[in-house]
Each structure stands twice: as C-alpha cells, then as structure tokens.
Phi, psi and omega in degrees: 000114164298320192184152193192128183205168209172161204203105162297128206251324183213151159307159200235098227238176167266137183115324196280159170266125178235124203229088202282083195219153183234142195234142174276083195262307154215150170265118167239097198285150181216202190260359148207039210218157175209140143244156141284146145238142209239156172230118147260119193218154190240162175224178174223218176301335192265316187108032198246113172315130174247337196195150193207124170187208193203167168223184189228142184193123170250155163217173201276160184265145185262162218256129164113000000 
C-alpha cells in the first residue's frame, strides 16, 4: 500500500446494515509495476453515507 485515507461522515450504531463498495477510479501502467487507486464508501440501510476515502496501491504486472 502507497497510501491511504478515509474519513467517517455520520455514526454507526449496532443494529445498522452497512453497505460496503469499491470502485477502481485509475490504473496507472508503468514497465513493470502499476498503481491503482481504489475509492472507497459505506452507505448504511437508509441509503446515508457513513464513510468515504481511497487507497493506493502499488503492483507487480504479471509476467507472461
């Protein structure tokens, strides 16, 4: 992981439904490495943002 950050927008309570999803926002090809950046956000049952942030990642390309 290069980097990563992420931030709660409302509480979360026991009892809530959490609805988790990551979208693949850019690909950056390099010669023989990629980074990715991931967006990440939770929603909860009401359809309420709860938490929103992204990561980084770099990785090796597979050979063949």
């Amino acid at each position: 992981m290069i980097e990563a950050s992420g931030r709660f927008l409302h509480p979360v309570y026991r009892g809530n439904t959490l609805y988790p999803m990551l979208e693949i926002v850019e690909l950056k090809e390099q010669n023989t490495t990629g980074i990715i950046t991931l967006r990440a956000t939770i929603h909860n049952q009401s359809d309420v943002l709860i938490f929103e942030g992204s990561q980084r990642y770099l990785i090796r390309k597979r050979v063949g």
